[in-house]
N, C-alpha and C positions, 0 to 999 in steps of 0.2 A: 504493500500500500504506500510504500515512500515516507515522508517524512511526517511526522506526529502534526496535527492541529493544523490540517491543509486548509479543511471546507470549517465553516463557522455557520450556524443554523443560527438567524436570526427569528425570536421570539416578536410577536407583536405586542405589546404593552396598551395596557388598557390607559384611555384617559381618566384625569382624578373626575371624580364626582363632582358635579356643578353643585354650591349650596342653594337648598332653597328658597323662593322670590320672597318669602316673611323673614325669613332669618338676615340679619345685619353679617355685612362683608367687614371682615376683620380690620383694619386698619394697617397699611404697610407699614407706619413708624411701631406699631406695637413689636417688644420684643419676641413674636411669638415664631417668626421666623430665621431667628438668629440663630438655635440649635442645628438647626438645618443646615446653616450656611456653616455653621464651625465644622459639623461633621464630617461637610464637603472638604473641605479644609483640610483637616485632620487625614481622611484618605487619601488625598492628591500628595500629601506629605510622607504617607505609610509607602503608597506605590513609588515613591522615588526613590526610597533607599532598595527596591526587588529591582527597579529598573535599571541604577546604577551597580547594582552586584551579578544581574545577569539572572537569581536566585528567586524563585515562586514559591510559598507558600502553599500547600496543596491539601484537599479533605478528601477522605475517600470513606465512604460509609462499606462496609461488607457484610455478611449476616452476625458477625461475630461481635460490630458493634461499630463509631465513628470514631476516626483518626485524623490528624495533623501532620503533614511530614514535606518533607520541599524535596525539588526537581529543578534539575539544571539542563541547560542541551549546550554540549560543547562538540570541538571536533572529535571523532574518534581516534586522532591521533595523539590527543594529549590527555587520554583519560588509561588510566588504568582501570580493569574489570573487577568487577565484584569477585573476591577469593568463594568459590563454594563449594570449595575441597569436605569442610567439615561438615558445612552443612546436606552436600550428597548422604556423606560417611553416616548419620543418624538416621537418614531414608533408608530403612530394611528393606523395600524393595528395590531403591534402587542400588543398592548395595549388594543387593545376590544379582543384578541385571549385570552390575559390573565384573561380579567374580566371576558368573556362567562367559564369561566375553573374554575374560584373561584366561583362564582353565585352555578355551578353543583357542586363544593367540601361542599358548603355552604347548602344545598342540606338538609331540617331537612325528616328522616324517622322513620314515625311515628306507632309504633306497639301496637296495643290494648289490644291484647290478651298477656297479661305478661308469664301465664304459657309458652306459645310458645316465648315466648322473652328468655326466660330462657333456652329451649330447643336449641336455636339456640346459645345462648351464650355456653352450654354445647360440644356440637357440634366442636364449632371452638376450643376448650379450648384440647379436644382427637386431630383434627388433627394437632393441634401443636404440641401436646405429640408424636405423631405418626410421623411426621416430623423429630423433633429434635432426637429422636431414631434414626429416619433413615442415619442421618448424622454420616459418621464415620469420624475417626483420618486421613486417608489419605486424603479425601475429604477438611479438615480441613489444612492440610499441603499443601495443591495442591493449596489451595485458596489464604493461604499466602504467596506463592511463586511467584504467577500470580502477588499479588500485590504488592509486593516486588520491583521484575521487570520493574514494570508499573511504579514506583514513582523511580528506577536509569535510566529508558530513556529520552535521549536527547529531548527535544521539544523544537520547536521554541517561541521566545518572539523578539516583533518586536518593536520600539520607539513609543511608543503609549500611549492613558491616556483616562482612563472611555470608554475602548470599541471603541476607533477612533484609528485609524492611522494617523500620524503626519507624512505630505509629504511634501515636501520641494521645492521649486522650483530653487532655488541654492545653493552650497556648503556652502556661506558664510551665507543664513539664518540658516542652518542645522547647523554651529557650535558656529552660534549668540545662536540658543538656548539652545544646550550641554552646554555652557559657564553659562548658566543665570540662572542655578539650577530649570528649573518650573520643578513643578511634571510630572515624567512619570512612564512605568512599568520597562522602563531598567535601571533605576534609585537602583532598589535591586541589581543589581550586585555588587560584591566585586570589580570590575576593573572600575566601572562608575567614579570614583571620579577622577581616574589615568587621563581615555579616556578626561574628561570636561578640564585638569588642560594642556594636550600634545595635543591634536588633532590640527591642524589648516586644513584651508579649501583646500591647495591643497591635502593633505590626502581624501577626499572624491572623490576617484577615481575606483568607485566600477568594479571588472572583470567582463568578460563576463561573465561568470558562474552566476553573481549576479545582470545580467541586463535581465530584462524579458518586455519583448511587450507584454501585456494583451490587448492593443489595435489592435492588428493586428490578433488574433486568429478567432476572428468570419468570418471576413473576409476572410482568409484566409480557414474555412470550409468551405461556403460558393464555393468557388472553384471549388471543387468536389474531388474525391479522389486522382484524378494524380497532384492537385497541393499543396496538405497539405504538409508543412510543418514539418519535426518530430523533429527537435530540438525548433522551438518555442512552437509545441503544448507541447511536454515534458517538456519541461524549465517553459512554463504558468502554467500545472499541479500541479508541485512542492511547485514552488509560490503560487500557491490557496489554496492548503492542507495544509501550513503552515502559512495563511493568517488567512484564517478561524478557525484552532486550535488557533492560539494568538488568535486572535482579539474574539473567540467564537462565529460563524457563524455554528449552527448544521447544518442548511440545506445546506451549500454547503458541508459540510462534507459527510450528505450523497449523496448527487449526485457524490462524486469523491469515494467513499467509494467502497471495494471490492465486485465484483460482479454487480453494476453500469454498464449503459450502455459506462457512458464516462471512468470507468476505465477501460471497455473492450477495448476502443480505445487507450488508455495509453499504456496499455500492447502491443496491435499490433503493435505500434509506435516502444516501443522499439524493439518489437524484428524484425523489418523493418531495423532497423539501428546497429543492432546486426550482419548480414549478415549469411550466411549459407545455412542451407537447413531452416533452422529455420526461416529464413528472408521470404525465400515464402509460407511455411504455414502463417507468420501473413500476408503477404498480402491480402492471400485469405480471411485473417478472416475478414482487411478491407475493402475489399467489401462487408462485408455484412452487416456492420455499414452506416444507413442512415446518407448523409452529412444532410439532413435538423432537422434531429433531434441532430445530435453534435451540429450543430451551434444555434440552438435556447435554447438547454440545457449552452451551452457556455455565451449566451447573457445572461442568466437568473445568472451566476453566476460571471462573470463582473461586471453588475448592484448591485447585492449586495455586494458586495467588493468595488464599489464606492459610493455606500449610509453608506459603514464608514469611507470614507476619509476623515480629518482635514487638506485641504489645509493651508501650511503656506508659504506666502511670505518672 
């Protein structure tokens, strides 16, 4: 799907209520509108210190309960990956997936006939020759350009440490522990030391754009298709594909991955909310996305995104 928070689903906002024709119109010099205007205030001030450190404040609700935790998008070349050596190691299944995998790489094969051991080492020794021939200078250029590319894009890195997510259940533990220097990943930022030394906790006031219900999605397929959702199923998307890249979850990778059943629904969403002629072909295309397999493909990747949460009070 490329890069996180492509398409933006604008919501229409209702206008305020007109008062009514017997009731008296407030007066502009009365102080009643001043909390108003400080608040604005106050937030234009909160987003400048996320804006000048590059660093978002983020909420992510899940069934397990609502968290606080920030998100950064740097190049991939100057980020190092979340370590999830230890935390594989405590996964029992993935842990016998890895020994059943070394046992077969551990694998001795044993060949008697040497002449034909030789034949066969002879063998691999031409199609390599045959190989590396085959590779030319564009081929070569073209590879290092892909990778070039691949290490100046933005990728997400979330407050996290050994492959967990560090969730917060209020602003003031969230900047107890910015303050207290323990190891994390977003600790390699150039701007971390700035963010621990400025932040205080009315600053953890994350936008709507960076507030996602993962809790409400299954449910919400679950529905059927006249009552899903396309800004939370979009917004949840986002949030998973950048979940799973930090935190290094392949398999939900690929389940949201291009060509995916749920990225076929990704796409229909948006262009639902895209409007046009465009809007009713994806219609048609979500109907022909089973609700019962979004939503159990949904449950399956919830559940893993909350078997690496690090509740912190």
């Amino acid at each position: 799907m490329g890069n996180p928070k492509h398409t933006e689903v604008s919501v229409a906002r209702q206008s305020p209520q007109r008062p009514d024709a017997d009731e008296p119109e407030l007066d502009d010099t009365t102080g009643a509108a001043e909390p108003d205007e400080t608040e604005r205030a106050s937030a234009s001030t909160d987003r400048s210190l996320w804006d000048e450190l590059r660093i978002d404040p983020v909420e992510i609700a899940l069934p397990a309960g609502t968290g606080f935790t920030l998100r950064a998008y740097r190049p991939a070349s100057s980020l190092t990956p979340t370590d999830v050596t230890e935390r594989d190691q405590d996964d029992p299944f993935l842990a016998r997936r890895q020994a059943i995998e070394e046992e077969e790489d551990d694998e001795t094969v044993v060949i008697l006939d040497e002449e034909l051991a030789q034949e066969f080492a002879d063998e691999d020794d031409e199609s390599t020759r045959r190989r590396d021939s085959a590779a030319t200078e564009t081929d070569d250029e073209s590879d290092e350009a892909v990778t070039d590319e691949a290490d100046d894009e933005e990728v997400p890195v979330f407050l996290s440490h050994r492959g967990k997510l560090l969730l917060f259940k209020t602003p003031e533990s969230l900047v107890s522990f910015i303050r207290s220097g323990a190891p994390n990943d977003l600790s390699q930022l150039d701007s971390w030391n700035e963010l621990s030394e400025r932040v205080e906790p009315a600053d953890i006031a994350p936008l709507d754009e960076d507030t996602y219900e993962l809790d409400l999605v299954v449910e919400n397929l679950r529905g059927g298709h006249d009552t899903w959702d396309s800004t939370l199923l979009i917004e949840a998307g986002e949030a998973a594909r950048d979940l799973s890249y930090a935190l290094r979850l392949p398999a939900v990778l690929d389940m949201l991955s291009a060509g995916s059943s749920l990225d076929d629904l990704d796409e229909a969403l948006r262009g639902t909310a895209n409007g046009g002629i465009g809007a009713f072909m994806a219609r048609r295309r979500l109907k022909k996305i089973g609700a019962q397999t979004a939503s159990l493909g949904w449950r399956t990747i919830v559940g893993k995104i909350s078997a690496v949460v690090d509740w912190r009070d």
